[in-house]
Residue frames as qw, qx, qy, qz and C-alpha x, y, z in Angstrom:
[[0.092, 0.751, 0.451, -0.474, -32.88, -38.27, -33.59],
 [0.038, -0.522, 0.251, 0.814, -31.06, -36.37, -36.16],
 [0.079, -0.045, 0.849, 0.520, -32.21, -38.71, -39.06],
 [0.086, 0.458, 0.809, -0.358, -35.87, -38.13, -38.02],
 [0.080, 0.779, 0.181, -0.595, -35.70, -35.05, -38.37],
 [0.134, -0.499, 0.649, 0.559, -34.02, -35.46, -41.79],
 [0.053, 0.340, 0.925, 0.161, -36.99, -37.96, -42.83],
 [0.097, 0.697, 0.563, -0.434, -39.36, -35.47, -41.94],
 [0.022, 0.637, -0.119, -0.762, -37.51, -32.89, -43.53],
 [0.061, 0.186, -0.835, -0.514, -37.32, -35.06, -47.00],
 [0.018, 0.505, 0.855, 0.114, -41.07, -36.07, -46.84],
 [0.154, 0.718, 0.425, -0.530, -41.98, -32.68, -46.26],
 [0.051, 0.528, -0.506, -0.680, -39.95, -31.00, -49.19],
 [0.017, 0.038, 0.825, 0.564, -41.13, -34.06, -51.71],
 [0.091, 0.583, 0.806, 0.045, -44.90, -32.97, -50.87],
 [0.107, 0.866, 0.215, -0.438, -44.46, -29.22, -51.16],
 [0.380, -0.313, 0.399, 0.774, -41.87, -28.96, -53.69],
 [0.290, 0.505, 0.752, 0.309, -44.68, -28.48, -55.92],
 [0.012, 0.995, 0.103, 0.005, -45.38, -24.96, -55.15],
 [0.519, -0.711, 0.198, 0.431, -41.75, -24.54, -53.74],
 [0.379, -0.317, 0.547, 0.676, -39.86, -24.92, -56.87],
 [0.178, 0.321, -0.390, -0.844, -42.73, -23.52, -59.44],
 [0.053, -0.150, -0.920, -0.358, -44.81, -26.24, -60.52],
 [0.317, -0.119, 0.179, -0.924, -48.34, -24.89, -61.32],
 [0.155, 0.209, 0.879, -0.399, -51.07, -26.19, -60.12],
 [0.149, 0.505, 0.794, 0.304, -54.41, -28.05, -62.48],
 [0.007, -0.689, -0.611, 0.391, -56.27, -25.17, -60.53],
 [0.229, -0.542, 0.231, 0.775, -54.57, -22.29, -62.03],
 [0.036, 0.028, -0.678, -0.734, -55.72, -23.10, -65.82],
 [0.121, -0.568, -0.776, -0.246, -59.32, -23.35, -65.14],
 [0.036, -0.333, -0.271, 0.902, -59.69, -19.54, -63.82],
 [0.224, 0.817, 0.516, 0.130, -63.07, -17.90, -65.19],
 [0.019, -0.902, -0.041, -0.429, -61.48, -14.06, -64.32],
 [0.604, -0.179, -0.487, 0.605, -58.81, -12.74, -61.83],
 [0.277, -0.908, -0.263, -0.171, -60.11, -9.90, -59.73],
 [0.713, -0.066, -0.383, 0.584, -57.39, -7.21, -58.64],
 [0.345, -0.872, -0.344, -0.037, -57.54, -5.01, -55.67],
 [0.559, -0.147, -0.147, 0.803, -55.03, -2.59, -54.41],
 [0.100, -0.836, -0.116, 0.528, -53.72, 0.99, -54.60],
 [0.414, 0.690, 0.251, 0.538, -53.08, 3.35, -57.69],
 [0.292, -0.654, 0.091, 0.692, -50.42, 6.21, -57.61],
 [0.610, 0.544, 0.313, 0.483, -50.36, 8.66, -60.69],
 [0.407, -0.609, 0.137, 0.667, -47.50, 11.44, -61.03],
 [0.318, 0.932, 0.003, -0.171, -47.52, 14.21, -63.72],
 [0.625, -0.129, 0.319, 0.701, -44.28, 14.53, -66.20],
 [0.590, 0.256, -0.551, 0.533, -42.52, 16.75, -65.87],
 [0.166, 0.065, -0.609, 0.773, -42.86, 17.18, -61.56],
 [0.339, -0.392, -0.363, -0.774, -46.15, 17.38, -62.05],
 [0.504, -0.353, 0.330, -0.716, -48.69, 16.65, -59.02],
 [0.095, 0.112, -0.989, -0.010, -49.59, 13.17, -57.40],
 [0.820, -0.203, -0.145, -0.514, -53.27, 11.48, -57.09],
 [0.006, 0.048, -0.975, 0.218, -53.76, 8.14, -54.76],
 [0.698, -0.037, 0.079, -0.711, -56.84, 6.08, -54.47],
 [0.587, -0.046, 0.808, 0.025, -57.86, 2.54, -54.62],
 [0.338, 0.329, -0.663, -0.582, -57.90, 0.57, -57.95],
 [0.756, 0.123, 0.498, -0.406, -60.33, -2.15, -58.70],
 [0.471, 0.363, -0.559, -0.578, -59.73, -4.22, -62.07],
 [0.830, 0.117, 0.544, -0.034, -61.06, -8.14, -63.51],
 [0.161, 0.488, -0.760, -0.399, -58.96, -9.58, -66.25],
 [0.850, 0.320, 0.234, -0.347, -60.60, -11.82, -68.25],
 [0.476, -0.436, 0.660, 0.384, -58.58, -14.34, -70.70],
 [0.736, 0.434, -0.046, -0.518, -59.91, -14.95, -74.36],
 [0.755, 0.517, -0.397, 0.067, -56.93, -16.72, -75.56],
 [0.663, -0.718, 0.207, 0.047, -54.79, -18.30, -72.94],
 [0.722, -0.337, 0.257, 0.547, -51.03, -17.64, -73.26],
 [0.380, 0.481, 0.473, 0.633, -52.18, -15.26, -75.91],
 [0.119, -0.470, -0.272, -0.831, -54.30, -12.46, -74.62],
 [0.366, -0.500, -0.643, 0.450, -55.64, -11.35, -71.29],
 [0.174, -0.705, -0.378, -0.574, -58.47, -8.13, -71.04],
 [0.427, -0.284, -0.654, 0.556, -58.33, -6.02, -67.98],
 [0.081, -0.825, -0.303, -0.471, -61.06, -3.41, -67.02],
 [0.571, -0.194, -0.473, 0.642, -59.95, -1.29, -64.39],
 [0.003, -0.799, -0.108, -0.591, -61.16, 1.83, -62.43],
 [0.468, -0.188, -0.171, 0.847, -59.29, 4.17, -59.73],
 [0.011, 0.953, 0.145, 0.265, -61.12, 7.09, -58.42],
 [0.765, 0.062, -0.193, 0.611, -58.08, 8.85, -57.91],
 [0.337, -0.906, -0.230, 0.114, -57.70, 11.72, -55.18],
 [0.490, 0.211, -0.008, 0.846, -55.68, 15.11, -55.32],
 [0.075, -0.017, 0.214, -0.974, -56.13, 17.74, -52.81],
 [0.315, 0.289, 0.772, -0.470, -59.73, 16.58, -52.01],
 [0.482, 0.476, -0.505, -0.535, -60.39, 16.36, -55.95],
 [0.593, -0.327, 0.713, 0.181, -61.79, 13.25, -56.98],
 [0.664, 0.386, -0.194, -0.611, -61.41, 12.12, -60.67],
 [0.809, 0.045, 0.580, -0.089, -62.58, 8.48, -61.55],
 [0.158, 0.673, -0.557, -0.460, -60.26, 6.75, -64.27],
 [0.915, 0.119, 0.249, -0.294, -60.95, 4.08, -66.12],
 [0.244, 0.650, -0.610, -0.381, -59.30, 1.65, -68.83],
 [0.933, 0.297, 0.059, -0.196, -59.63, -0.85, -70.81],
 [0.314, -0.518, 0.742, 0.287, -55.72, -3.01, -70.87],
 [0.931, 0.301, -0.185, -0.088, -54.76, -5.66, -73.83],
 [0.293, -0.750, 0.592, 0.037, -51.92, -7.54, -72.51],
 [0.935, 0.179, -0.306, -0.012, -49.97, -10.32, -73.74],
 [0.882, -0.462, 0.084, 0.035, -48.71, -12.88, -71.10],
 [0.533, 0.565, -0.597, 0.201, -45.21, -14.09, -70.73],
 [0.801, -0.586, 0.079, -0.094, -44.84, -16.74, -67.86],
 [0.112, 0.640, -0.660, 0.376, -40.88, -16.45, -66.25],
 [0.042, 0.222, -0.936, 0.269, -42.08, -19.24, -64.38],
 [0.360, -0.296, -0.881, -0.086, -44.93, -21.09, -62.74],
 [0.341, -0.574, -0.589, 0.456, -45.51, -18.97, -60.36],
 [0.000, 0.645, -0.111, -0.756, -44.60, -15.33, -61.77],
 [0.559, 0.607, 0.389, 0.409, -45.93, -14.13, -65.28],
 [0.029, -0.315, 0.181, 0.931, -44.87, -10.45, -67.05],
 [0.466, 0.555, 0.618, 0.304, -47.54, -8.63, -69.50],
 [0.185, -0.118, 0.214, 0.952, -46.84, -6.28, -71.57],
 [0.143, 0.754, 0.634, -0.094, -50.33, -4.09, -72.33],
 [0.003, -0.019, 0.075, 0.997, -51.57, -1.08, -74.21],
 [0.028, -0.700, -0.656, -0.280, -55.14, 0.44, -74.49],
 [0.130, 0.485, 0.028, 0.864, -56.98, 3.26, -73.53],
 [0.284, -0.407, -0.620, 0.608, -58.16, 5.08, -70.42],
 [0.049, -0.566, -0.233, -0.789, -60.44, 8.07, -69.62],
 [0.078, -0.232, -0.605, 0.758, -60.71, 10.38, -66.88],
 [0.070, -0.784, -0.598, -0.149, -64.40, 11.54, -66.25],
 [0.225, -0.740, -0.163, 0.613, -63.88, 14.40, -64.13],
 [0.209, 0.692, -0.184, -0.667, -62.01, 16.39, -67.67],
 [0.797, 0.545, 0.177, -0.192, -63.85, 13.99, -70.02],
 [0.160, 0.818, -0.458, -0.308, -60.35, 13.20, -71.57],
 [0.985, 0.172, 0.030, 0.005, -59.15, 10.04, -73.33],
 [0.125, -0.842, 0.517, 0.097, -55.88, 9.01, -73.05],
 [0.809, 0.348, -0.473, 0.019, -53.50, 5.96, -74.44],
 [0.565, -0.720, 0.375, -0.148, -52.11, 3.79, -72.00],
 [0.566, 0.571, -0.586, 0.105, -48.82, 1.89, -71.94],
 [0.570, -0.618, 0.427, -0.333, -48.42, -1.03, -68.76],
 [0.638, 0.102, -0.763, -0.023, -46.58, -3.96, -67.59],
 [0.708, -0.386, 0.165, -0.568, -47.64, -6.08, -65.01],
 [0.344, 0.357, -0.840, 0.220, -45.89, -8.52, -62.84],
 [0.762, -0.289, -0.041, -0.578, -47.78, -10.99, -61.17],
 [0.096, 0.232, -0.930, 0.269, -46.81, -13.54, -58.49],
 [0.793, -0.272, -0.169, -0.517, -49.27, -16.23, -57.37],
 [0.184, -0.558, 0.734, -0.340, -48.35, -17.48, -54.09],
 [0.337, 0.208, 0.917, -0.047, -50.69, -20.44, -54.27],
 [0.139, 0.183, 0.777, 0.587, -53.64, -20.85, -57.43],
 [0.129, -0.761, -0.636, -0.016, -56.05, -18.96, -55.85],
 [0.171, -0.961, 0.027, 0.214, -54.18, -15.40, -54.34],
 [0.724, 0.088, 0.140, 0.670, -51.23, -13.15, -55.23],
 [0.181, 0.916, 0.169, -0.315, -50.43, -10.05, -55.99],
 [0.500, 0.597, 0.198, 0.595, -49.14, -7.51, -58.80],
 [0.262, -0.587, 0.081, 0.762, -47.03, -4.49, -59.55],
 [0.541, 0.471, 0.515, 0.470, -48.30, -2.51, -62.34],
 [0.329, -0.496, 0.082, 0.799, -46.26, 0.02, -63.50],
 [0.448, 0.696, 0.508, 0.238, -47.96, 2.31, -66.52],
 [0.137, -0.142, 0.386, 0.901, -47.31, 5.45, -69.02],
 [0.280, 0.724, 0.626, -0.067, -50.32, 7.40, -70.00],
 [0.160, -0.059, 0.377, 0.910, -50.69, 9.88, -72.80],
 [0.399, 0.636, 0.559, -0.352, -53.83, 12.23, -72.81],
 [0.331, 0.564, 0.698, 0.293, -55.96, 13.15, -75.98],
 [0.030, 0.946, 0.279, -0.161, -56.77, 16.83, -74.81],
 [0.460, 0.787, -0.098, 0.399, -55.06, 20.10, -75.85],
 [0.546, -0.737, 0.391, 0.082, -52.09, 19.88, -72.88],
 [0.941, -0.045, -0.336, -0.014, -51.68, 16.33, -73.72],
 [0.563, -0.612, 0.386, -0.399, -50.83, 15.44, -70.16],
 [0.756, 0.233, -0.610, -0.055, -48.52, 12.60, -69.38],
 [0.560, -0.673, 0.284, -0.391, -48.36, 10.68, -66.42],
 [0.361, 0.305, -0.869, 0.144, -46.38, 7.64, -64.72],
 [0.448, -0.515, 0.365, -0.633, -48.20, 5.40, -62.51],
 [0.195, 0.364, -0.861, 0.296, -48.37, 2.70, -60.14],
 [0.696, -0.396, 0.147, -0.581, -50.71, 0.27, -58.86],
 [0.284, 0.180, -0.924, 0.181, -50.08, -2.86, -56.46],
 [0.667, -0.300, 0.134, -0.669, -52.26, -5.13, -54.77],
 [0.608, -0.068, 0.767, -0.196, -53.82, -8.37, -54.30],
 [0.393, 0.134, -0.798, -0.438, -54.59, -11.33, -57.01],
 [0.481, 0.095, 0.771, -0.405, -57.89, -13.55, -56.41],
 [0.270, 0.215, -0.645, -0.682, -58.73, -15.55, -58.70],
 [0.648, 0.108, 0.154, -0.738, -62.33, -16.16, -59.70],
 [0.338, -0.029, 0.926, 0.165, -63.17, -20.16, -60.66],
 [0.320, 0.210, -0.632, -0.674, -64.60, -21.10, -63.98],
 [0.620, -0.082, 0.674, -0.393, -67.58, -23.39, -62.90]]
């Protein structure tokens, strides 16, 4: 009985080991756009106040393993204040594995509410549990344009769904 199980266990492992141990998958290179959903924390420096809201963004790829576009807006909420933030990421990729990439991104953002442009600094860690879903941690550094210049730290994490390329 034990060796059954042991056969089972050794026919199951040599048909999943493909995700299990990293190996991506045809699907994964024919995305059209990855669509990410989550939450968005941003924190004044120095102690400054905190905003939360949901974040919406689609990354687009022009150049693959080069260059990866990400629009993103976050109406972000403070004391029943809300101001809607946009931005506009360039990242370049860096895959740590098959399953987990890093990008490093800069571009710019702008809050509507005090019309203010601002320069944004993010990286973004992305697991993909299978070639369709995942999710990210993106941690970011913004620097506004206006006469404060206001600097903030924030955080957004969600889900990963990625749109096919028909």
């Amino acid at each position: 009985m034990k060796a059954v199980h042991a056969a089972v266990m050794a026919v199951a492992l040599a048909f999943g080991s493909g995700q299990a141990f990293g190996q991506e998958h045809a699907e994964a290179e024919h995305r059209a756009a990855v669509l990410e959903i989550g939450a968005a924390g941003e924190w004044g420096i120095p102690g400054g106040n905190g905003s939360f809201g949901p974040s919406v963004g689609l990354a687009v790829t022009p150049i693959e393993h080069l260059l990866e576009i990400e629009f993103g807006v976050s109406p972000m909420i403070n004391g029943g204040v809300v101001d809607w933030k946009s931005e506009i990421i360039f990242k370049r990729p860096f895959e740590l594995s098959k399953n987990v990439e890093l990008m490093v991104g800069v571009g710019p953002g702008w809050s509507m509410s005090t019309n203010t442009v601002s320069a944004i600094a993010m990286l973004d860690l992305m697991y993909w549990a299978t070639p369709q879903y995942g999710w990210f941690v993106e941690p970011s550094y913004s620097y506004a344009f206006n006469g404060e210049h206001e600097k903030n730290l924030g955080l957004k994490v969600g889900l990963l769904i990625a749109l096919p390329a028909k």
